[in-house]
C-alpha positions, 0 to 999 in steps of 0.5 A, a space after each residue: 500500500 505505501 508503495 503503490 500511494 507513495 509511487 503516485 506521483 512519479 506515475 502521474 508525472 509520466 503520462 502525457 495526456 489525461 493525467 489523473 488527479 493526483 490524491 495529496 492527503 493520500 501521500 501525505 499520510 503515506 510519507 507520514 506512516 513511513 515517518 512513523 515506522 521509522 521511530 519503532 522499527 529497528 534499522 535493518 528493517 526500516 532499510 528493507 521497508 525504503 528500498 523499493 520505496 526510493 523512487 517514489 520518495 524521491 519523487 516528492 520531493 519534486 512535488 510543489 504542493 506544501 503539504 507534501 514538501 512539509 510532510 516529506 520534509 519531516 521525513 528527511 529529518 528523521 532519516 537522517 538523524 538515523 541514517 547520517 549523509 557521507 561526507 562531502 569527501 566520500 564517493 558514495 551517497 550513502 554507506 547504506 547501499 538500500 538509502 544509495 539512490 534516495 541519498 543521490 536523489 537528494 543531492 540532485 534535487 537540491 542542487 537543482 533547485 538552487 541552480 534553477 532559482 538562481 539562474 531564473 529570470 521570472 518571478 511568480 509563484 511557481 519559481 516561489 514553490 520551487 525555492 520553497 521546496 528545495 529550502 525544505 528539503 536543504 534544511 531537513 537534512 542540513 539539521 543533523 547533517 550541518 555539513 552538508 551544506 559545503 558540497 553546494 556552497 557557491 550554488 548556494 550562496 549565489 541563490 542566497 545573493 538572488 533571495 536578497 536581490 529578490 527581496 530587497 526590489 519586492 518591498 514596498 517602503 513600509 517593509 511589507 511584502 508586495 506579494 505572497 510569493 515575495 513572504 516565501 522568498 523571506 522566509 527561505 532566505 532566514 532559513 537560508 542565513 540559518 543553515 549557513 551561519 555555521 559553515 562560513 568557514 568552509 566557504 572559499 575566500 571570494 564566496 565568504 566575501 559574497 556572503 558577509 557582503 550580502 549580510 551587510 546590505 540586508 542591514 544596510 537596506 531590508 526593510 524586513 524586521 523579522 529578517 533583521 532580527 535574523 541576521 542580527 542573532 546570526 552575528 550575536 552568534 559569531 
């Protein structure tokens, strides 16, 4: 049954016309027993249980709807608190070879999701959802995996830099944003600033210079309180 709901969306993805509705509350409460699972089941055998379930996890991930992103996302935390990432150094994805093509997976998404956002020219809200899944499922692993993070840091801080630019020319003079999709972007770019504060240092010379710069003009202009007092904490910090 988890297969068959969880593998929903893939199977939907591949057909051309006619595409069926997909049933979002049946995946969420899929990828929400699988969570569960997780928390009871001994290891070996939650590793069993995820094998055949890579591709249509994977497939999630890709999802834009925020209830299958929030629910596949607390799914990733609690793998990963489980089941660690390799290092940044290491050849393979996993040392699990069932988590090998789900942990490739991840990657892959993630540094897509940064490369699209950063290299787009539009804004709307389907770029929005894009960045907004990414973000989730960056900061999901990155919670106990902070390291992670290295593997993409110049895509990374360059989607960063564009959040800012986004941000900063979708703000009105009060300090609201014009739209929803600009909340989104400063909700992610705190998320962003969050999961970054701790690996600075593993930033090259010229990306760390990027990153402290794009701090200074969010103090120097953001008209945003709650993403002030982010950025002002990240320093407090340092």
């Amino acid at each position: 049954l988890l297969s068959t709901v969880v593998m929903q969306p893939q199977a939907s993805a591949g057909q051309q016309e006619q595409v069926p509705a997909v049933n979002y509350s049946n995946i969420c409460t899929a990828l929400e027993v699988l969570t569960f699972i997780m928390t009871v089941m001994p290891r070996p055998n939650v590793l069993s249980i995820l094998k055949p379930l890579q591709r249509g996890v994977g497939s999630c991930m890709s999802s834009q709807n925020m209830k299958v992103i929030r629910a596949i996302s607390t799914l990733l935390a609690k793998l990963m608190s489980i089941f660690p990432v390799e290092s940044s150094s290491s050849s393979a994805a996993s040392k699990y070879e069932e988590l090998e093509g789900l942990y490739a997976s991840i990657s892959r998404v993630v540094y897509d999701g940064l490369h699209t956002y950063e290299k787009s020219t539009v804004s709307g809200n389907a770029v929005t959802m894009g960045l907004y899944g990414t973000m989730s499922i960056l900061k999901a692993v990155c919670s106990h995996n902070p390291t992670y993070i290295d593997r993409f840091s110049t895509v990374f801080v360059k989607a960063l830099t564009k959040m800012q630019r986004d941000h900063l020319t979708g703000a009105d003079d009060t300090g609201q944003p014009t739209s929803q999709s600009q909340s989104v972007v400063i909700e992610m770019l705190i998320v962003g600033l969050d999961i970054m504060k701790t690996r600075v240092v593993a930033l090259s010379q010229e990306m760390r210079k990027n990153f402290i710069a794009l701090l200074s003009s969010l103090i120097e202009k953001s008209p945003d309180v709650k993403l002030l007092k982010a950025v002002t904490k990240i320093v407090d910090e340092w």
